[in-house]
C-alpha positions in Angstrom: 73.5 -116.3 109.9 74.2 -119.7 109.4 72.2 -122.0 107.3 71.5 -126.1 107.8 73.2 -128.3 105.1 71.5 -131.8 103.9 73.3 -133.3 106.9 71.1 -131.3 109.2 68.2 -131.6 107.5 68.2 -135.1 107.2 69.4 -135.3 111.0 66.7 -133.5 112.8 63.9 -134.8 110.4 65.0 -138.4 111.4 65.0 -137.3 115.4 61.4 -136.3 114.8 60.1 -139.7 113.2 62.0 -141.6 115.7 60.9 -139.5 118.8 57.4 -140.0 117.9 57.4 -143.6 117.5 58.9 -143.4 121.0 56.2 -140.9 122.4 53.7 -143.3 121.5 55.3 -146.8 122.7 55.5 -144.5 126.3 51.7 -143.4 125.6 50.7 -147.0 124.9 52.8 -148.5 127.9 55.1 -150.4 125.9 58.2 -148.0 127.8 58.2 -147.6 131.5 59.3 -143.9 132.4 62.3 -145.3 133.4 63.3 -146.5 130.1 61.6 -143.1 128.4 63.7 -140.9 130.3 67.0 -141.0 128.7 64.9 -140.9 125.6 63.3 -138.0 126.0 66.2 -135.9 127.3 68.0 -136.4 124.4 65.2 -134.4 122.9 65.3 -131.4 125.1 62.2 -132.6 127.4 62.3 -132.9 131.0 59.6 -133.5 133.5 59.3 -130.3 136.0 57.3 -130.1 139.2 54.2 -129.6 138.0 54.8 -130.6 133.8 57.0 -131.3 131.4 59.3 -128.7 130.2 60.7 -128.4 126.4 64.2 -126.3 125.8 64.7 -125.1 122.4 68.5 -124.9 121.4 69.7 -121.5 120.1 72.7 -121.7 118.9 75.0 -118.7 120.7 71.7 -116.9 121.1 71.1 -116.4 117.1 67.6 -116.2 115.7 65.8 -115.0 112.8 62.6 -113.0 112.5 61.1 -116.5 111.0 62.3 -118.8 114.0 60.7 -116.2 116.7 57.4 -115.8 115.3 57.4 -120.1 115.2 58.1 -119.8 118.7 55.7 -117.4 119.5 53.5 -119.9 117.8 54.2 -123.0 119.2 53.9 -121.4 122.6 50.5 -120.3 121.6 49.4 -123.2 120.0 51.4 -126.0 122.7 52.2 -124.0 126.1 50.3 -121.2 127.7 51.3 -118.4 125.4 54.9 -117.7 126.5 58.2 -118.8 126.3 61.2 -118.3 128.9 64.9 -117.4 127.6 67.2 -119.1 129.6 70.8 -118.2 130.6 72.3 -120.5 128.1 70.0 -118.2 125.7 68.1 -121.7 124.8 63.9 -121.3 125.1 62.2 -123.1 127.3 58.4 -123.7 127.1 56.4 -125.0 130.7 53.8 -126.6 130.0 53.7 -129.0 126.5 51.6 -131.6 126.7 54.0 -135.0 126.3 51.4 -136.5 123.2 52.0 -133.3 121.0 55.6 -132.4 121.5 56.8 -134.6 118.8 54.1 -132.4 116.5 56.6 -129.1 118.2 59.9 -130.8 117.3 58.1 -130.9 113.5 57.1 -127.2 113.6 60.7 -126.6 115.1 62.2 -128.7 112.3 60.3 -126.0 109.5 62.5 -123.6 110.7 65.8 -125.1 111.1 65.7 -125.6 115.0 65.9 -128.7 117.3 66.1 -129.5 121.0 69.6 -131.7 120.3 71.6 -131.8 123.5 69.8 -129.4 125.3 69.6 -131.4 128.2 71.9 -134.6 128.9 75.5 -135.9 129.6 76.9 -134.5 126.7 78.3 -130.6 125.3 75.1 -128.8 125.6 74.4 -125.7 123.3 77.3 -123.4 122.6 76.8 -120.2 124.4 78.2 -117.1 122.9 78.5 -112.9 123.1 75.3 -111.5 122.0 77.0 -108.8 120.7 78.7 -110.9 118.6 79.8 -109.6 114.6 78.4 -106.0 115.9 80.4 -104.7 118.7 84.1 -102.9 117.8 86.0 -104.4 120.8 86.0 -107.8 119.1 89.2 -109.7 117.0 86.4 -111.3 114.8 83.0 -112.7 115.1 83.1 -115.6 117.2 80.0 -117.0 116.0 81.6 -119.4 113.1 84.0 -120.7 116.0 81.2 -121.4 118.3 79.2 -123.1 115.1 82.5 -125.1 114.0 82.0 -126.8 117.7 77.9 -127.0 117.1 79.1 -128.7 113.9 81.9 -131.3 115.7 79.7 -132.1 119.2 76.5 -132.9 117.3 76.1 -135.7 118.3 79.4 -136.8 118.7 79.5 -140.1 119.3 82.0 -140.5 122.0 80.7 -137.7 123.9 77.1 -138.8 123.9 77.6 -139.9 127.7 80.1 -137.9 129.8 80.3 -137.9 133.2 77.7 -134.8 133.7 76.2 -132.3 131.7 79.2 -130.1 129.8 79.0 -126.6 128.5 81.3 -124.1 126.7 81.1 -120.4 125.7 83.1 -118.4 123.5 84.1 -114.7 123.2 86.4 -112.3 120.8 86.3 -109.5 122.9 88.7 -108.5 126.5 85.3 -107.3 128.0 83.7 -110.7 128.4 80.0 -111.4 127.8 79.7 -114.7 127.8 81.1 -115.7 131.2 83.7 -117.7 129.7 85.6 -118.4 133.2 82.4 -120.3 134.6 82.1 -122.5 132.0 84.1 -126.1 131.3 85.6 -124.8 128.8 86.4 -121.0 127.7 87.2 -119.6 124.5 88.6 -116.6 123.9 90.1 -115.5 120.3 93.2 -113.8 121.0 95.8 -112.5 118.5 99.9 -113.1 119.5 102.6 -111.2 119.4 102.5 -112.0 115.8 99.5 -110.9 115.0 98.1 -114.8 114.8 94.3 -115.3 115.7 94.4 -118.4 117.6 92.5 -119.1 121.2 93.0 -119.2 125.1 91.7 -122.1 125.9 90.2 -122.2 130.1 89.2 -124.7 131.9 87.2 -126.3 134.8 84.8 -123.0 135.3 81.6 -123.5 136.9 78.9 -122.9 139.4 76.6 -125.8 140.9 77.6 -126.6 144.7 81.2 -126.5 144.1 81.9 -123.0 142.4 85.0 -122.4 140.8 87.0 -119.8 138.5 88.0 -121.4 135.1 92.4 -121.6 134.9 94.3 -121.2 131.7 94.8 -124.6 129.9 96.3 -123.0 127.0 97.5 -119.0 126.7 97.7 -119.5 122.9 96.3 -122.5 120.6 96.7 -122.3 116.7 92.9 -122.0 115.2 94.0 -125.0 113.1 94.6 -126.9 116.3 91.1 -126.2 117.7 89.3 -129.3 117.5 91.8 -131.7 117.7 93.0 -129.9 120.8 89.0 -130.3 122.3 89.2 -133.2 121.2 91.8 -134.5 123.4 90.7 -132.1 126.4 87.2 -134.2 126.4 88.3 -137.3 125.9 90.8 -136.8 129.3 87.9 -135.5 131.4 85.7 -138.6 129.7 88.5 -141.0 131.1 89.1 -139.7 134.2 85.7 -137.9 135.4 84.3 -138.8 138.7 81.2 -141.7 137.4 80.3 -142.5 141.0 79.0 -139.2 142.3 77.2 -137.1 140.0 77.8 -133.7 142.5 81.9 -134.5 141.4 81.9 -135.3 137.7 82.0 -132.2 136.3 85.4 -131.5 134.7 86.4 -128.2 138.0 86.7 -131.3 140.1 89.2 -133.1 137.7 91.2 -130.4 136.9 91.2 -129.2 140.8 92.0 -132.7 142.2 94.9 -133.3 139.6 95.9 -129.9 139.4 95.9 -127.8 136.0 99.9 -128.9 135.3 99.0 -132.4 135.8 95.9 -131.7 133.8 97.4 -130.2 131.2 100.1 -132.7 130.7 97.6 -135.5 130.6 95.5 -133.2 127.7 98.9 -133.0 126.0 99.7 -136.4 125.9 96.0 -137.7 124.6 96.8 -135.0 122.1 100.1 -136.2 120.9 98.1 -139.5 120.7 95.8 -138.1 117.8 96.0 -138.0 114.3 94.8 -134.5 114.4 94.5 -134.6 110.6 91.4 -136.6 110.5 89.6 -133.9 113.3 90.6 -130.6 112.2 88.8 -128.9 109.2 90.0 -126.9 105.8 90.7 -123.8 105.6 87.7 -124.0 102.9 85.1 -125.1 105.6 85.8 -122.6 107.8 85.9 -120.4 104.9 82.5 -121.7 104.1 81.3 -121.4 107.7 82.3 -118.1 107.9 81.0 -116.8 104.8 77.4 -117.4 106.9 78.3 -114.9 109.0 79.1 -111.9 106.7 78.3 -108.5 108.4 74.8 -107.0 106.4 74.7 -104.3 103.7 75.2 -101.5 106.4 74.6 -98.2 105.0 77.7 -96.0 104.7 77.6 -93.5 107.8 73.7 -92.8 107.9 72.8 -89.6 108.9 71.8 -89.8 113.2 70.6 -86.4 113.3 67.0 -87.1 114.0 68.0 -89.7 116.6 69.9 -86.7 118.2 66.9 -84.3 118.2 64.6 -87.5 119.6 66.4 -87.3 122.7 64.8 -84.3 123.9 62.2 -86.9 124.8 63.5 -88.0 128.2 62.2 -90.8 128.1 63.5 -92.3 125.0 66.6 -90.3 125.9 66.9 -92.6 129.2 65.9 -95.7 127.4 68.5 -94.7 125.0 71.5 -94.0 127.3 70.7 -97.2 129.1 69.6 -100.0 126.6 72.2 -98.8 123.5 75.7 -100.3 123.2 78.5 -99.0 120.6 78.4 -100.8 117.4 81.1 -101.5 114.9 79.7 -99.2 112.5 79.3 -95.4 112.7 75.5 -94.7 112.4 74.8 -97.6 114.4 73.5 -98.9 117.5 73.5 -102.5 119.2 69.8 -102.3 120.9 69.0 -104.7 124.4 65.8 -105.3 125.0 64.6 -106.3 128.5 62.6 -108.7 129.5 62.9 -107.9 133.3 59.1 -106.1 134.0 58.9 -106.3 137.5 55.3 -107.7 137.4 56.6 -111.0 135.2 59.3 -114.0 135.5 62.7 -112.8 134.3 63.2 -113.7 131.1 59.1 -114.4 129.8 58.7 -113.1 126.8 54.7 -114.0 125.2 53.8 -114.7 121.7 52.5 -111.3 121.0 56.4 -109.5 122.1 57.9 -112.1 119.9 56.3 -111.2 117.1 56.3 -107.7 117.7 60.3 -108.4 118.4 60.2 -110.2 114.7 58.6 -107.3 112.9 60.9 -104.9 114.5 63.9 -106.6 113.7 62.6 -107.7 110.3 62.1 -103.7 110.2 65.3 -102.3 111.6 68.1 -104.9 112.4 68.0 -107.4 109.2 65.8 -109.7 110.5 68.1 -110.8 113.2 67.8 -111.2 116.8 69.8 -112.4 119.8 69.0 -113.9 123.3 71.4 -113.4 126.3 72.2 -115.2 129.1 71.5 -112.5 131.3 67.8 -113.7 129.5 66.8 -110.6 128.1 66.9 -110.1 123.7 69.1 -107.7 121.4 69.0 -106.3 118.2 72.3 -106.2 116.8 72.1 -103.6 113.9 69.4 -100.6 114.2 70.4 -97.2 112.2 70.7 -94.4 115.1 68.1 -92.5 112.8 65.4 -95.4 113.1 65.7 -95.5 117.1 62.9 -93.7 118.1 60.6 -95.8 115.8 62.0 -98.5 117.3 61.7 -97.6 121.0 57.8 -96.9 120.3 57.7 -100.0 118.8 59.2 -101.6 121.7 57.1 -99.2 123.8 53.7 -100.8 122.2 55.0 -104.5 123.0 55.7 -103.3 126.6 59.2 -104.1 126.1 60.9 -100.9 126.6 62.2 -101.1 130.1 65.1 -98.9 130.3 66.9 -101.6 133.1 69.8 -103.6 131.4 72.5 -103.8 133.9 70.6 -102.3 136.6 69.3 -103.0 140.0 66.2 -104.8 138.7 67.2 -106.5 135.8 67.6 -109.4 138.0 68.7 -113.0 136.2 66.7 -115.6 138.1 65.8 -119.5 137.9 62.6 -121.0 137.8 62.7 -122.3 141.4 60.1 -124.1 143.0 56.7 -122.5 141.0 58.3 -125.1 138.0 61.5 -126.8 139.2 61.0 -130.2 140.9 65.2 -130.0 142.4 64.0 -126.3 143.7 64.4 -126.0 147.5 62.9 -122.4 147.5 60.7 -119.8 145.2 63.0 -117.2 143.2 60.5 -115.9 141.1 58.3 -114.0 143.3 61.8 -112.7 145.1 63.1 -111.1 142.0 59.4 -109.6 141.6 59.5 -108.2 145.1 63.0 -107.0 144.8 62.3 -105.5 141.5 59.3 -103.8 142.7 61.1 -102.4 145.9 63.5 -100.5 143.3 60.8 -100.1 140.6 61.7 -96.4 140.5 63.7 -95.7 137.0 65.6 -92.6 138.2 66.5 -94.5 141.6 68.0 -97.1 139.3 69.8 -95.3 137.6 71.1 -93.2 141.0 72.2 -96.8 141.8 74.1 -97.6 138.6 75.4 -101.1 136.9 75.0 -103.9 139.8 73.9 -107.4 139.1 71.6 -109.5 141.5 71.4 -112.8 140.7 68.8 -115.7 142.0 68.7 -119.6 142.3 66.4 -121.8 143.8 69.0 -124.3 145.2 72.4 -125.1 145.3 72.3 -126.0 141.0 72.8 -122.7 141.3 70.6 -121.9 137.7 70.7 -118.8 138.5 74.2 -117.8 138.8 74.1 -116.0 141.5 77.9 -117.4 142.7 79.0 -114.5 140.5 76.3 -111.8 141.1 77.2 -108.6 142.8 74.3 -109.7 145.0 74.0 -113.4 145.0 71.0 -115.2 146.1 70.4 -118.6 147.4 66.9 -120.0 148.0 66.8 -123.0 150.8 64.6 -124.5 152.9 64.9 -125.9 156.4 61.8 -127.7 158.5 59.8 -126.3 155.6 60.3 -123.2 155.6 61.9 -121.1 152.7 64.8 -118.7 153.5 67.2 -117.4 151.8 71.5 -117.2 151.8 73.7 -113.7 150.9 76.5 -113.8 148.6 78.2 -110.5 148.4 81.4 -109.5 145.4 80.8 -112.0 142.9 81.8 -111.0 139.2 80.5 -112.8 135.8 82.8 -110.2 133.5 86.4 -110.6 132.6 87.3 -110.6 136.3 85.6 -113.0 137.2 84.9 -113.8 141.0 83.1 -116.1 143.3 80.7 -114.6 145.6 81.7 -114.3 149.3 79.0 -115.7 151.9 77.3 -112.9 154.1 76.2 -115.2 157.3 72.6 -116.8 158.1 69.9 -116.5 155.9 66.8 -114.3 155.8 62.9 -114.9 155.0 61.9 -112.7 151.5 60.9 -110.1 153.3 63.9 -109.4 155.9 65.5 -110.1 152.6 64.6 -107.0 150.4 64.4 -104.5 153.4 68.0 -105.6 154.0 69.5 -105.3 150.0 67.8 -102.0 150.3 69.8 -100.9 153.3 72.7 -102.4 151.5 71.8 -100.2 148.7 72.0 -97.2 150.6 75.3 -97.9 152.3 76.8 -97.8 149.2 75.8 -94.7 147.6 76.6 -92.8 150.5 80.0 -95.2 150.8 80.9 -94.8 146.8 83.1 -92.2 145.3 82.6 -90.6 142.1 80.6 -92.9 139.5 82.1 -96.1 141.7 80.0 -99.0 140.7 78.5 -101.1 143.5 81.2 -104.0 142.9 84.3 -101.3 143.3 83.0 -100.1 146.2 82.7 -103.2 147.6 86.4 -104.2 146.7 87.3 -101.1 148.1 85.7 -100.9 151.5 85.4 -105.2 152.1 83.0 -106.8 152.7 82.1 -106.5 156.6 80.5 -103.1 156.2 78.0 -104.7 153.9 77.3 -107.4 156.3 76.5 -104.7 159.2 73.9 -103.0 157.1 72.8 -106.2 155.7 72.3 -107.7 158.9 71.1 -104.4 160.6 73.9 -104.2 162.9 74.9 -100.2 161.6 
């Protein structure tokens, strides 16, 4: 995993000492909250409904055993005793008390972890696949990529104030995980018909109000011509993004108004413009940076014979079918832990998991864990023959929910319990959804679907691109709630289409249940809910939905 240099060090110590002398000029009055506020974002901290609210970068979703358990402890010792993995895998904490979060930014700063650009006009954290350096389906590991652009955006000081809030994700892999194609910009490592590594480059992705599908930029970019190519691509879209109305500065709405041929010639020309020499890197720093990111010491096809004979247990046997992904190496397993109980906010996770989390991995997967932006937590590298030791484990933390991919493991914002541009609750709709199909063997009946919950049109939530998309609003005070129905977040990517008025919660989950039904009496074979619903459209669903069958 990668490791700070001096630069960072030096970097994130002098972002403490500075933020605290600011913390205090606010404490003592000598800054208004006006004047705080850009202050304070550019430390990760924003002020919520009820408190403020602290986002921890993780850089594409990597931690080590040591950064978890100082996040379980800060969220002991600052918050209420849990943290909250977002869908940008960052970690948010709730409820830090303004006078002590310099002292968290200093316990942060022990373990080689900031807030930087967390929040902000600027390129927030760089999302990745979770799976990332494990899975077989990838050209390489896209992690040194995606820390080559941590490494170039830091910072960066013409990029310090965009038009709006910028984010990019990366993948190696045809089966996308990272939702590339909702994103400004999306990278995917590709090889030519020459066998070249190099990237296709999309652009204008995103959700918000005005959701749109990502378009190719560029089917095939050199990897030497990476940054300078960025480069030029941000300082277009810093040019020419809309400054005088924040709901149309994000890059979609450039590259849609101009067109992507007239956007692409303009990126083209800014980059003939460049001395690209002085913004690429060596060969010998990427070298370096990818030397970080070396696979572990795997052992040389371990023997999976007792992890074989475990499954007799059908319960570990279900866990395992459902919560295991295919990993690179024979006698290896990629491990996703959920953090979807139906009883909690999607995506909590409280001191003692974390640290339960850090001794597992510290036990079975090299001290190495992942978040996801579906917010739940993997293990990347677990020995088939250790599973079962491992699923007890997980079974002691209360973290061995058998629901990744399913019905009820439900991504979901904070809404309006913490978010003050909420216009609706989501959390205690992804509760009573997740109770109403709390049943594991009527999830797994059901199959792979995704529902996906915001709180308002920021759409947080994603659920633009859930299978079942959910959108929380409010009219003459009361809460209701709007039906997307078809969206995709994979490689074939798809906006969700809109059902028709919306429903209160509980007219809501009685009418995803009957949806539910429809479609394993509608399905053929193992059809998964989004084929059948490409297959039979989507005014069947809207009869059920709306109780018109």
């Amino acid at each position: 995993m990668y490791r700070y240099d001096e630069f960072d060090h030096d970097v994130v110590q002098s972002r403490v000492k500075q933020f605290r002398g600011q913390v205090k000029r606010r404490l003592e009055g000598a800054l208004t909250e006006e004047q705080f506020r850009p202050l304070r974002l550019q430390n990760g901290l924003y002020l919520q409904l009820h408190a403020y609210m602290l986002r921890v970068a993780v850089p594409y979703g990597t931690l080590n055993s040591k950064q978890l358990r100082q996040l379980a402890m800060i969220s002991e010792k600052y918050d209420r005793g849990y943290g909250h993995v977002t869908t940008r895998q960052n970690m948010q904490f709730n409820w830090p008390q303004l006078p002590e979060v310099p002292d968290i930014l200093q316990d942060l700063a022990d373990v080689e972890m900031h807030c930087f650009q967390t929040s902000g006009n600027c390129i927030r954290n760089v999302t990745s696949d979770p799976y990332a350096g494990a899975t077989a389906d990838e050209i390489e590991d896209p992690r040194p990529t995606a820390e080559l652009l941590r490494q170039w955006s830091t910072m960066h000081p013409e990029f310090a104030f965009l038009p709006r809030k910028f984010k990019i994700a990366v993948t190696a892999a045809p089966n996308d995980r990272a939702v590339i194609k909702a994103h400004d910009i999306g990278i995917e490592i590709v090889k030519n018909e020459k066998g070249e590594v190099g990237y296709h480059i999309i652009v204008g992705g995103g959700l918000g109000r005005t959701p749109i599908i990502g378009v190719t930029l560029n089917e095939f970019l050199p990897r030497e011509e990476l940054l300078p190519y960025l480069e030029a691509v941000m300082r277009v879209y810093n040019r020419y993004g809309r400054r005088d109305n924040k709901y149309k500065a994000r890059i979609k709405i450039l590259v849609t108004e101009t067109g992507i041929d007239a956007f692409r010639q303009m990126v083209d020309a800014e980059y003939e413009s460049l001395e690209p020499s002085d913004i690429a890197v060596s060969e010998a720093e990427i070298s370096r940076i990818t030397d970080y990111f070396a696979s572990p010491q795997f052992e040389d096809a371990p023997d999976d014979s007792a992890f074989e004979a475990a499954k007799s247990d059908e319960d570990f046997a279900n866990w395992a079918d459902n919560n295991l992904s295919a990993h690179k190496q024979a006698g290896y397993s990629i491990v996703n832990i959920s953090l979807k109980p139906h009883d909690r906010a999607p995506g909590d996770v409280t001191a003692d998991q974390m640290r339960a989390v850090a001794d597992l991995a510290d036990k079975y997967s090299f001290g190495e864990i992942r978040t996801t932006h579906q917010q739940n937590m993997v293990l990347p590298h677990v020995k088939k023959a250790d599973l079962q030791a491992l699923y007890e484990g997980l079974k002691a933390a209360e973290l061995a929910a058998d629901n990744i991919g399913l019905i009820s493991d439900i991504i979901c914002c904070p809404g309006m319990d913490y978010c003050a541009l909420a216009t609706a609750r989501s959390i205690p709709v992804s509760q009573a959804i997740a109770e109403r199909f709390s049943d594991p063997k009527r999830q797994r009946a059901i199959g792979e679907m995704s529902i996906k919950i915001s709180g308002c049109i920021n759409a947080c939530g994603h659920h633009h691109v859930g299978n079942i998309g959910i959108l929380g609003l409010e009219k003459a005070g009361v809460e209701f709630y709007q039906v997307k129905l078809g969206g995709d977040s994979s490689e074939n990517a798809a906006i969700g289409q809109v059902t028709g008025p919306g429903f209160s919660q509980e007219e809501l989950v009685d009418g995803i249940e009957r949806m539910v039904d429809f479609y394993l009496d509608s399905r053929t074979g193992a059809e998964k809910f989004i084929d059948t619903f490409k297959r039979v459209g989507i005014d069947p669903f809207k009869e059920v939905l709306y109780g018109n069958a």
